[in-house]
C-alpha positions as CSV (number, residue, x, y, z in Angstrom):
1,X,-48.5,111.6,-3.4
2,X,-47.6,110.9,-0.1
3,X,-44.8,108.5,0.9
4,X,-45.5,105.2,2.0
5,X,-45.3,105.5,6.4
6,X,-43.6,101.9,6.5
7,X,-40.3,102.9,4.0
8,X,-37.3,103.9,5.5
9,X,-34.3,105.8,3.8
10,X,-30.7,106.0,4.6
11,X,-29.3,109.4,5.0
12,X,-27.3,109.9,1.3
13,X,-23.9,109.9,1.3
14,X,-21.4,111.1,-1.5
15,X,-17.8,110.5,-2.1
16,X,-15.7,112.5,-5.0
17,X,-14.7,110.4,-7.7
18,X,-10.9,109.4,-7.8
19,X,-10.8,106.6,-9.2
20,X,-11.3,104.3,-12.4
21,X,-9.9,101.0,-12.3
22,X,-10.2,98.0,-15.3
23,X,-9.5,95.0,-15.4
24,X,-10.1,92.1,-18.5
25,X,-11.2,88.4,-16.7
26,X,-11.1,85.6,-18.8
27,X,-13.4,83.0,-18.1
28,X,-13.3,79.5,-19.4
29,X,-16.7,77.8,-19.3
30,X,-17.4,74.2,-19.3
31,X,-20.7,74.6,-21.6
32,X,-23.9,75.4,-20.5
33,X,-24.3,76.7,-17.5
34,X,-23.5,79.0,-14.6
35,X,-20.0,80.2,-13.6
36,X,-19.7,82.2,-10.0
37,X,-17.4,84.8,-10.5
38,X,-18.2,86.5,-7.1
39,X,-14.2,85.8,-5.9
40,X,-13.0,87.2,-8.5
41,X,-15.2,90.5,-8.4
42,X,-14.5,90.4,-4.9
43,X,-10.8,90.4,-5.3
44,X,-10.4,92.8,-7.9
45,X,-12.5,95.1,-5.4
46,X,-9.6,94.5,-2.9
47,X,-6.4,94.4,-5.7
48,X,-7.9,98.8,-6.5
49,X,-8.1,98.9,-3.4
50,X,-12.0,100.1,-3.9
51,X,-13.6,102.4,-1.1
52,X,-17.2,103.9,-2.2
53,X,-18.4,103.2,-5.8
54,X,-19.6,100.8,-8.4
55,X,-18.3,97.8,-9.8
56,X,-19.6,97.6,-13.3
57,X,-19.2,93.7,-15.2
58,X,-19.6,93.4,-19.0
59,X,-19.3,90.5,-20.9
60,X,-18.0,90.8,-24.6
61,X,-20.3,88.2,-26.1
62,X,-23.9,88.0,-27.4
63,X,-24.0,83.8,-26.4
64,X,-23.0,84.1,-23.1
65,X,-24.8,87.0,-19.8
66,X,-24.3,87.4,-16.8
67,X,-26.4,88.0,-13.6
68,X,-27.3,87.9,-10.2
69,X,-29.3,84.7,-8.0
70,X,-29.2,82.6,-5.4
71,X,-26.4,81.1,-4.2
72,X,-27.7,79.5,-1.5
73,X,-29.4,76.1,-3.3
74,X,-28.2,74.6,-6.7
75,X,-31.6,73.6,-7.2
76,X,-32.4,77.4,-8.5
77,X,-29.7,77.7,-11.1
78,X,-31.1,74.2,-12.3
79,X,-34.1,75.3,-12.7
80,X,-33.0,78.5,-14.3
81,X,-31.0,76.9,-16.8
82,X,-34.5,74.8,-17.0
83,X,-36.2,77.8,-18.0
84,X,-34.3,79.7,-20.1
85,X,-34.0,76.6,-22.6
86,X,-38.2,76.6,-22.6
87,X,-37.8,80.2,-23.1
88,X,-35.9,79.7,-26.4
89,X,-35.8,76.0,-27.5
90,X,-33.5,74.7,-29.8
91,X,-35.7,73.1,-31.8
92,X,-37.8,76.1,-32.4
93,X,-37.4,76.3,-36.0
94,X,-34.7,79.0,-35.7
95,X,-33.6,80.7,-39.7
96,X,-29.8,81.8,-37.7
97,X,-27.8,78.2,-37.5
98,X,-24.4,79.2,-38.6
99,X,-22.3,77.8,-35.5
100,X,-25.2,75.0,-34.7
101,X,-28.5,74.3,-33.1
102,X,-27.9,75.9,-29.7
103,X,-26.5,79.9,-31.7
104,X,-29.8,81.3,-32.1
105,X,-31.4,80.0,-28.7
106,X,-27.9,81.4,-26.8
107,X,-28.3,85.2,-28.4
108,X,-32.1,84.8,-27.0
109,X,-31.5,83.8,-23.6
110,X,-28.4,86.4,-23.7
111,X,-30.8,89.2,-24.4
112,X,-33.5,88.5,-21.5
113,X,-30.8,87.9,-19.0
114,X,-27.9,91.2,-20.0
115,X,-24.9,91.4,-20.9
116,X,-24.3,93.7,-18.1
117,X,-24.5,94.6,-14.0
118,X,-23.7,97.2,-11.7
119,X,-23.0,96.8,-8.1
120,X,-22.5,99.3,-5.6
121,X,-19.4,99.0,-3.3
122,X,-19.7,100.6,0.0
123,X,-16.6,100.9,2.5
124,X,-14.7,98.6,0.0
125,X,-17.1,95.6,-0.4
126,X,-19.6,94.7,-2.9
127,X,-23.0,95.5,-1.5
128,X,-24.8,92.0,-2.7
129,X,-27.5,90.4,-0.4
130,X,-27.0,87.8,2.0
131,X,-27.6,84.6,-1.0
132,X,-26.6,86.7,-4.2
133,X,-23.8,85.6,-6.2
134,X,-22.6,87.4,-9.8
135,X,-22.9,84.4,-12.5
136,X,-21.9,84.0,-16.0
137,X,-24.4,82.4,-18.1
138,X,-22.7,79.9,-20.9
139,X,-25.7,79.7,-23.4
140,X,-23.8,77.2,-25.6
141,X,-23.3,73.3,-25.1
142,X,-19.7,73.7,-25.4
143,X,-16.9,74.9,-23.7
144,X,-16.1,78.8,-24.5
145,X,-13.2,81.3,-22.8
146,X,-15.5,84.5,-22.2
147,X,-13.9,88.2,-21.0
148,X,-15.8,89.9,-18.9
149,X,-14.7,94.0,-18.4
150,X,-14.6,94.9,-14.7
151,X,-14.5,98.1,-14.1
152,X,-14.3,100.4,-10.7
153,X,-15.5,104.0,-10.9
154,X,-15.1,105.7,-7.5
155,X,-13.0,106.4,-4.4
156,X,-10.2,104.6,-3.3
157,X,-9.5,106.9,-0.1
């Protein structure tokens, strides 16, 4: 197969591993909804003082994800939060109630969403679009303190 005439490619580049940094964030959530935890992936980025790598986030929790949208209009994570709770209803006749209404529904929407991202970091910034922000997703109607793992693997030189 021949490639497409209209796609472009960078020239590869490739940096030696020298680095693994970690770091636990603890996140307290108001309830349902999204959290923007771009500063503080941005910061820690800074604090190892991260060159050429990837930032990996993973939150410990099967209620809560995380993910990447807009953060230019409010208007989209209202509406995602909008679908997510058609996606998985509360009152869907769910058999898994132990902590309430909302459990089953939150470990739904946590597995279409993830429980994980990976971000590249290029000359010691996180390589997101121009209107991407990292969220954490709070599945549940009440208020939660969620760790996500940051982790670093790259060069720091």
């Amino acid at each position: 197969m021949k490639p497409e005439k209209h796609l472009t490619r960078s020239a590869p580049s490739t940096v030696q591993v020298t680095s693994i940094s970690t770091a636990l964030l603890t996140v307290p959530t108001p309830g349902r909804g999204f959290t923007d935890l771009t500063a503080e992936a941005t910061t820690f980025i800074k604090d190892v003082h991260a060159r050429d790598g990837a930032l990996t986030l993973f939150i410990r929790h099967t209620s809560a994800s995380l993910t990447i949208q807009e953060n230019a209009d409010p208007s989209v994570l209202a509406d995602l939060t909008t679908a997510l709770s058609r996606l998985a209803p509360e009152n869907a006749g769910w058999t898994h109630d132990t902590e309430g209404p909302d459990d089953m529904p939150a470990h739904v929407k946590t597995m279409l969403t993830g429980t994980s991202l990976q971000i590249p970091v290029l000359n010691g910034n996180l390589v997101l679009g121009t209107w991407q922000a990292i969220y954490l997703i709070e599945h549940r109607m009440r208020p939660h303190r969620r760790e996500v793992v940051l982790q670093f693997i790259g060069s720091n030189q």
